[in-house]
C-alpha positions in Angstrom: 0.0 0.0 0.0 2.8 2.8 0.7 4.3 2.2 -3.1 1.4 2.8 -4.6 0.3 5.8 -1.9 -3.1 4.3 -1.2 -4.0 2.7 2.3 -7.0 1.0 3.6 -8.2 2.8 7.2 -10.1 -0.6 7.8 -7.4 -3.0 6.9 -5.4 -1.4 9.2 -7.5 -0.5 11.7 -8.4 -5.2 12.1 -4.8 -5.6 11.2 -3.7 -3.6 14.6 -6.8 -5.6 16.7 -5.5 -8.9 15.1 -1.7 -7.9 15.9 -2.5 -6.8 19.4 -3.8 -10.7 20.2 -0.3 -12.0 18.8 2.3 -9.4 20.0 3.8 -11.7 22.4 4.4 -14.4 19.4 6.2 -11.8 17.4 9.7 -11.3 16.6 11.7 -7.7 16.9 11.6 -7.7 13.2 7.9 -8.2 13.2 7.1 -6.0 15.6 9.5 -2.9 13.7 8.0 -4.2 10.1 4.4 -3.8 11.7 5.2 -0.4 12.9 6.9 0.6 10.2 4.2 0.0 7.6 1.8 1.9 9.9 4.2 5.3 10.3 4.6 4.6 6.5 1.0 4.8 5.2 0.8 7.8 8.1 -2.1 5.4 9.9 -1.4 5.3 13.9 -3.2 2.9 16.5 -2.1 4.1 19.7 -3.5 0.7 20.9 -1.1 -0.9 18.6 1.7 1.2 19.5 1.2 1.2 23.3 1.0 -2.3 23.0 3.7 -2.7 20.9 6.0 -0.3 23.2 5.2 -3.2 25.7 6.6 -6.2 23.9 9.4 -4.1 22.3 10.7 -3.4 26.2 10.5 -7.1 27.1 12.2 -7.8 24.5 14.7 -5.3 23.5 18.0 -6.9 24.3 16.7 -9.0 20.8 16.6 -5.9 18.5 19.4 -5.7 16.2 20.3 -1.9 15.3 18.1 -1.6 12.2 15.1 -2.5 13.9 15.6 -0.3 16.6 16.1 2.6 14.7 12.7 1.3 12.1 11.2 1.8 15.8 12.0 4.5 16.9 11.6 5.9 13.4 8.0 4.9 13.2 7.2 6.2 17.0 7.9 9.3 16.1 6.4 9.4 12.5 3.2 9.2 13.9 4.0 11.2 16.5 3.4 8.6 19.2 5.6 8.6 22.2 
């Protein structure tokens, strides 16, 4: 959706609800590549990224340098901190 500058507010909106239930299954490069396509398509779920903040503490030691800086990077594209 970002490539081709079109996003769907209700994909997004079930993806975050459906991502939220799984968070603790997901990988630090899962949870950057979900945050990252939301700061990307300029769509913010601050349940998403509250809960994401969350996991991303537990599991931080985990996060190579790229995908804490995709974090960080999409935390503050959507102006979420």
């Amino acid at each position: 959706y970002a490539t081709v500058d079109h996003s769907s507010s209700d994909l997004f909106d079930a993806a975050a609800d459906e991502a939220i239930k799984k968070l603790d299954a997901f990988k630090p490069q899962e949870i950057s590549n979900t945050l990252w396509s939301y700061a990307t398509v300029d769509h913010s779920s601050s349940d998403l990224f509250d809960a994401a903040a969350d996991e991303a503490i537990k599991k931080l030691d985990a996060f190579k340098p790229q995908e804490i800086s995709n974090t960080l990077w999409s935390y503050a594209t959507v102006d979420h901190s």
